[in-house]
C-alpha positions in Angstrom: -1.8 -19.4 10.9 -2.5 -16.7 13.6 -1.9 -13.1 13.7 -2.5 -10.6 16.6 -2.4 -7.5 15.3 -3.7 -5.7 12.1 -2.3 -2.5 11.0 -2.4 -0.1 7.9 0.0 2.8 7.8 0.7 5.1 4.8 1.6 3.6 1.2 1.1 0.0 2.6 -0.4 -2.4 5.0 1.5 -3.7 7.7 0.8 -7.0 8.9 2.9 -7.3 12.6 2.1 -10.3 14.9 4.9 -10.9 17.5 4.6 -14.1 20.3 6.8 -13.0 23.2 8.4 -15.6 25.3 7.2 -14.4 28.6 3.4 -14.0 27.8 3.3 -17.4 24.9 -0.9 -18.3 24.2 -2.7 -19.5 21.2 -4.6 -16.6 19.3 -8.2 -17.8 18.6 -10.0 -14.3 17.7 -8.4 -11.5 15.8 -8.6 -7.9 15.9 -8.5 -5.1 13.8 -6.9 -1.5 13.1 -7.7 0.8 10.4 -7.7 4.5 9.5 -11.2 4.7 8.6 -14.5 2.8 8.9 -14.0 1.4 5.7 -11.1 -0.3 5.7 -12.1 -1.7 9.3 -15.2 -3.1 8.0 -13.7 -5.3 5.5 -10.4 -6.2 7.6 -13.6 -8.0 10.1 -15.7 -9.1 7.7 -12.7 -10.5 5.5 -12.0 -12.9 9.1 -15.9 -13.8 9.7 -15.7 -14.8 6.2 -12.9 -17.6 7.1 -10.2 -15.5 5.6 -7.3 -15.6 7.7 -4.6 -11.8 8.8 -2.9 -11.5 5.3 -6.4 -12.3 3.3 -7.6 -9.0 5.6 -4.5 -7.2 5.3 -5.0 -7.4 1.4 -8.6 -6.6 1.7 -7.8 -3.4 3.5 -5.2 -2.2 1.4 -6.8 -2.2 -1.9 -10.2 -0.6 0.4 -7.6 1.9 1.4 -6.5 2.6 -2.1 -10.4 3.4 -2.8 -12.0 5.3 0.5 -8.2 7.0 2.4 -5.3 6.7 -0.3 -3.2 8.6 2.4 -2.9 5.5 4.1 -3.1 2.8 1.5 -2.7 2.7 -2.6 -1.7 1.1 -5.2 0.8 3.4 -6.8 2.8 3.1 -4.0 4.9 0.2 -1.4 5.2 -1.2 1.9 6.1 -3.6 4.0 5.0 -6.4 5.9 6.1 -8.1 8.7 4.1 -11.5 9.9 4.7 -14.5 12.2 3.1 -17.9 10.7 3.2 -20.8 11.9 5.9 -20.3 14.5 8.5 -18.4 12.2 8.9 -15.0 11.4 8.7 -13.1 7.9 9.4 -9.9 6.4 8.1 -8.7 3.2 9.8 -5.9 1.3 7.6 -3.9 -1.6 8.7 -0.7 -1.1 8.6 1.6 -4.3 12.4 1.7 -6.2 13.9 4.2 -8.5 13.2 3.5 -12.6 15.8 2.6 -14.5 16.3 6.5 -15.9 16.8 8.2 -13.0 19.8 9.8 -12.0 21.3 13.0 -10.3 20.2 15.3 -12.1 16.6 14.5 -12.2 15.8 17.2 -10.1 18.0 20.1 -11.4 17.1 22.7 -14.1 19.7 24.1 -16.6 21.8 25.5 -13.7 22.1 22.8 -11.7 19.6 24.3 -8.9 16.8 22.1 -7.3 13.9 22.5 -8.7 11.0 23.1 -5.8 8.6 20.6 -4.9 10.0 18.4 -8.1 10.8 15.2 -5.5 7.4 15.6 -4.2 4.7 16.5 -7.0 4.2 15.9 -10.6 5.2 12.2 -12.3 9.0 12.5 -11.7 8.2 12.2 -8.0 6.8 8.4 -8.6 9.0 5.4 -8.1 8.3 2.2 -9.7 5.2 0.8 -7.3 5.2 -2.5 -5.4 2.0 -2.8 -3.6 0.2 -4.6 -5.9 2.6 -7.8 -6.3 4.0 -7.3 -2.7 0.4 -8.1 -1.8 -0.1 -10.7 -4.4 3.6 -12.5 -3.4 1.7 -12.5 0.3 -1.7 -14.0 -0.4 0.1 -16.6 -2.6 2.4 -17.2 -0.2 0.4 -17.2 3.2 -3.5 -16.0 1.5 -6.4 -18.5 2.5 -9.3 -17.3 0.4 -9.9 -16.5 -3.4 -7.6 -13.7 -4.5 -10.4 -11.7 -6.3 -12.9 -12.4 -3.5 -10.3 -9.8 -1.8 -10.7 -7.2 -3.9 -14.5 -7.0 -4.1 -15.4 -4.9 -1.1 -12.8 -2.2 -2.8 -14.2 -2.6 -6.2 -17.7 -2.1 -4.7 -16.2 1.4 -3.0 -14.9 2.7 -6.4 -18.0 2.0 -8.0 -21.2 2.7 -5.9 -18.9 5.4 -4.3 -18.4 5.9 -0.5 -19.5 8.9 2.2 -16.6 11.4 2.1 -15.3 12.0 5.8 -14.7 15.8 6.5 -10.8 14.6 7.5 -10.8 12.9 4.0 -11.8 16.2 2.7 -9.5 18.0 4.2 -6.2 16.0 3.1 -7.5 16.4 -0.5 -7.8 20.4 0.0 -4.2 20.0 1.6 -2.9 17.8 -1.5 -4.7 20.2 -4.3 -2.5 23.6 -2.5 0.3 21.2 -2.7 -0.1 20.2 -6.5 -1.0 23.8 -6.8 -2.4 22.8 -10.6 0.4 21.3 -11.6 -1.1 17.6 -11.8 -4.4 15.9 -13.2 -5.6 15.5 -9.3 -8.5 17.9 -9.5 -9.3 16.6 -12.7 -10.5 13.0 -10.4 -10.8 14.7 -7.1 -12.1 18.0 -8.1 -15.6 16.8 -6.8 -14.9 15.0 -3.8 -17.2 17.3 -0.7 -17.3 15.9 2.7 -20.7 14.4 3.9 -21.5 13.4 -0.4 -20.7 10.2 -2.1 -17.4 10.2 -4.0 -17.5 7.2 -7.1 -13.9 6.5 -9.1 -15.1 4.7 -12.2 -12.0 4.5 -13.4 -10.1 3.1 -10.3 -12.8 0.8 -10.6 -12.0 -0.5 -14.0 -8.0 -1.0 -12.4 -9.1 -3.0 -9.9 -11.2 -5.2 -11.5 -8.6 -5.6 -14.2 -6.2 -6.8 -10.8 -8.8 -8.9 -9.4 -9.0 -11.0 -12.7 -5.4 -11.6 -13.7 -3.6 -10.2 -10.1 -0.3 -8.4 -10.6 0.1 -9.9 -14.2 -2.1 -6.9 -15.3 -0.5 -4.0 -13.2 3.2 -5.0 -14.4 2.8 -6.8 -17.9 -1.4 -6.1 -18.9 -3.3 -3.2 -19.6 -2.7 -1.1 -16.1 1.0 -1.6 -17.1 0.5 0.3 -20.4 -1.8 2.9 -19.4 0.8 3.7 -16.9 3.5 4.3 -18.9 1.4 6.1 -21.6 0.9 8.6 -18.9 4.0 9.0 -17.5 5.2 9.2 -21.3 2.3 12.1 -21.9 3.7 13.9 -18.4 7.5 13.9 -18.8 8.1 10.9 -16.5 10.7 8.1 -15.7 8.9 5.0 -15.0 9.0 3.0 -18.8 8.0 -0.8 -19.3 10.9 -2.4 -18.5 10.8 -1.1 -14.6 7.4 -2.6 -14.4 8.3 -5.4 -15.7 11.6 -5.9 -13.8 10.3 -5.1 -10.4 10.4 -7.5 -7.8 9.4 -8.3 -3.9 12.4 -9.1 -1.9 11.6 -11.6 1.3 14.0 -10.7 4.0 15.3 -11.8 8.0 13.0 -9.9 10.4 14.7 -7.6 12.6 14.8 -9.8 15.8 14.9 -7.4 19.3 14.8 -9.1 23.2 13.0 -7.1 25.5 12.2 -7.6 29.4 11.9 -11.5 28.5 10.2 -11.6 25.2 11.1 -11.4 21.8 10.2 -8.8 18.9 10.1 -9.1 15.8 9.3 -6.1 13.2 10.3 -4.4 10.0 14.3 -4.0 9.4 15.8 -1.5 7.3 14.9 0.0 4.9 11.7 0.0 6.7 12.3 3.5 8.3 10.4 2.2 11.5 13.7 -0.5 11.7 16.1 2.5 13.4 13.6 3.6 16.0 12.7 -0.1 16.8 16.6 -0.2 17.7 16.8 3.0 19.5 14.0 2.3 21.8 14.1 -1.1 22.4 17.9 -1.5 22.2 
């Protein structure tokens, strides 16, 4: 398997390799793309280690989850697109509504919209599919040991990592946003740039997915932590939406262009309609 590009963006990690028909080679190195050190790091040493684009791409994301959640996490979804072997995929793990939601769920007695209630607090959460949208990649396409992947981000949680002043700066962003409305100073409350921020508890997660993979986050112990919170906070996402969630594999979308060929993320990748409109 080859890939030629490696690319995190926010709530996932995008894996995009395209092999025009104008410019055709055979990929022998790789290279990497990340929004911070981190997650760069363990993308390259994830390949020096023999692992192959989607072990990287899964070692980023959870790293992500750990040192920049903006751009990676594991209460969110993705996508991924990847060309193995000759053929093109495209994975789709993108978040979906629980199984109580409805029209309403934003409304107050008078049937106005209640502010910021789409975007903060546990009503704003849709059922998560990064963890087995990854885990449905490595098994499908992964080289090395699934919990070898999660090691560098389990290291990060636990021995902490150097807080980046731009890190610092979405959480001060995020906390006017939450405005005290969440538990997110209670676990970022502490987080100063230049110092070394430690999440015990994501920790604990992490190892509990890198012992019995997506099992535990939709079935196990994550599973029923989650729903005891969103229980305690007034939420929508129950059992049965964890355990009903699924990955869907789908046709890349497939764009010629001066010669070559394209292929990338198709709706409801929201990147699918630009695609079109430039490339069209």
């Amino acid at each position: 398997m080859s890939a030629g590009l490696l690319k995190t963006i926010a709530l996932s990690v995008a894996l995009a390799c395209t092999v025009p028909a104008a410019f055709a080679a055979d990929l022998t190195a790789g290279a990497v793309a990340a929004p911070d050190q981190y997650g760069a790091k363990v993308a390259a040493h994830i390949l020096q280690a023999g692992g192959n684009a989607v072990d990287a791409a899964v070692a980023t994301a959870f790293t992500l989850a750990v040192t920049y959640p903006e751009a990676g996490n594991i209460g969110g979804g993705g996508f991924m697109t990847l060309y193995v072997d000759g053929k093109p995929y495209f994975l789709d793990y993108r978040e979906v509504a629980p199984k109580a939601a409805g029209k309403t769920m934003y409304l107050n007695e008078k049937g106005e919209v209640i502010e910021n209630l789409s975007l903060v607090g546990s009503r704003a959460a849709g059922v998560p599919g990064t963890v087995l949208g990854l885990w449905e990649a490595h098994k499908r396409f992964g080289k090395l040991p699934w919990a070898e992947l999660l090691t560098p981000a389990i290291g990060y949680a636990r021995q902490g990592f150097t807080v980046a002043d731009q890190q610092y700066q979405y959480r001060e962003d995020a906390n006017k946003l939450f405005a005290g409305k969440t538990n997110f100073g209670d676990y970022f409350g502490a987080m100063k740039p230049g110092t070394v921020f430690k999440q015990p508890e994501l920790a604990a997660t992490l190892e509990r997915i890198a012992k019995s993979g997506a099992d535990d986050f939709y079935h196990g112990e994550t599973a029923r932590l989650l729903v005891a919170q969103m229980q305690r906070d007034n939420g929508l996402i129950g059992a049965a939406d964890l355990a009903d969630y699924r990955v869907k594999w789908r046709e890349p979308m497939r764009i010629s262009w001066r010669g070559n060929t394209v292929y990338t993320a198709r709706c409801p990748a929201p990147a699918a309609l630009r695609w079109r409109s430039c490339w069209g």
